[in-house]
C-alpha positions as CSV (number, residue, x, y, z in Angstrom):
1,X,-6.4,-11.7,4.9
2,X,-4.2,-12.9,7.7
3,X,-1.2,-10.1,8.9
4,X,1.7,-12.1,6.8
5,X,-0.2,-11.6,3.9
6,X,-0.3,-8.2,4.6
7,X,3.1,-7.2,5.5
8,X,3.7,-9.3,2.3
9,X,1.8,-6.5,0.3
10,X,2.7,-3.5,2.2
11,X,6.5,-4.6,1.2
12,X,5.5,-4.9,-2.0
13,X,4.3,-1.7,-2.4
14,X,7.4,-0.6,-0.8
15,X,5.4,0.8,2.6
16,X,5.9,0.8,5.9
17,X,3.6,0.4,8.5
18,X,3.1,4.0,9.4
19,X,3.1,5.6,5.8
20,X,0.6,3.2,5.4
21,X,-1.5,4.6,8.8
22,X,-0.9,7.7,7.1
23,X,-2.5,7.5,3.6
24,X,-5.2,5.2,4.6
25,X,-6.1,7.6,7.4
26,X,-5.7,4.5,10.2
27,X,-4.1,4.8,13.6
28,X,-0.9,3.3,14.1
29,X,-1.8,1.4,16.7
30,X,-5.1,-0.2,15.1
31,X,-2.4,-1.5,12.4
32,X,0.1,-3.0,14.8
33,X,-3.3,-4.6,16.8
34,X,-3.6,-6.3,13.4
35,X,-0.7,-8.1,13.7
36,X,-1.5,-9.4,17.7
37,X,-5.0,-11.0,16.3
38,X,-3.3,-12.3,12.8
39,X,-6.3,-10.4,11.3
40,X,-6.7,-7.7,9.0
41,X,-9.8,-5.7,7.3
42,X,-10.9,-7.5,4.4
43,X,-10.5,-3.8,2.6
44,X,-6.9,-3.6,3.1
45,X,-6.2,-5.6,0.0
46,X,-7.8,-4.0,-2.3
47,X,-6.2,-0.8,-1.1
48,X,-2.9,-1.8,-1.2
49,X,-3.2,-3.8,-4.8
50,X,-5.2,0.1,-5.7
51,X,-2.1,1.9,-4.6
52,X,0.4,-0.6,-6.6
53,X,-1.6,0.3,-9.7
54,X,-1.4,4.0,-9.0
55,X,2.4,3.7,-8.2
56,X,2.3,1.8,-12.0
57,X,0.7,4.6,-13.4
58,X,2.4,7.6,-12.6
59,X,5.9,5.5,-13.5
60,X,4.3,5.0,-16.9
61,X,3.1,8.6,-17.2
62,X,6.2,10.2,-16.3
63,X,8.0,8.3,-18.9
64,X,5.8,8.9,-21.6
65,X,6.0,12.8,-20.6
66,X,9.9,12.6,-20.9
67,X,9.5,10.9,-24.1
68,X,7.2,13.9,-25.4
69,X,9.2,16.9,-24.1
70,X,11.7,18.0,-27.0
């Protein structure tokens, strides 16, 4: 996966570079060196498209809880 293809997915999940160091446990700077090669681990997608789905979930799951609550 090339960086713009990245960023792409990052915005998409509606994460920014450093929330994203945070919750994938990656320095900062190994993120922004990313971007200066135009390369990025090849597990980085399925990470991000992971986290979109969990995101999906817990939307869905919230709504069906306000639907049970009296």
């Amino acid at each position: 996966m090339d960086n713009n293809e990245f960023e792409k997915l990052l915005a998409k999940a509606n994460l920014g570079k450093k929330e994203f160091s945070q919750i994938s446990n990656t320095p900062y700077q190994t993120i922004m060196n990313w971007k200066r090669i135009d390369s990025v681990p090849d597990w980085t997608k399925p990470f991000l498209e992971n986290h979109l789905k969990v995101k999906s979930y817990e939307q869905i799951k919230e709504i069906v809880f306000k639907i049970e609550k009296p």
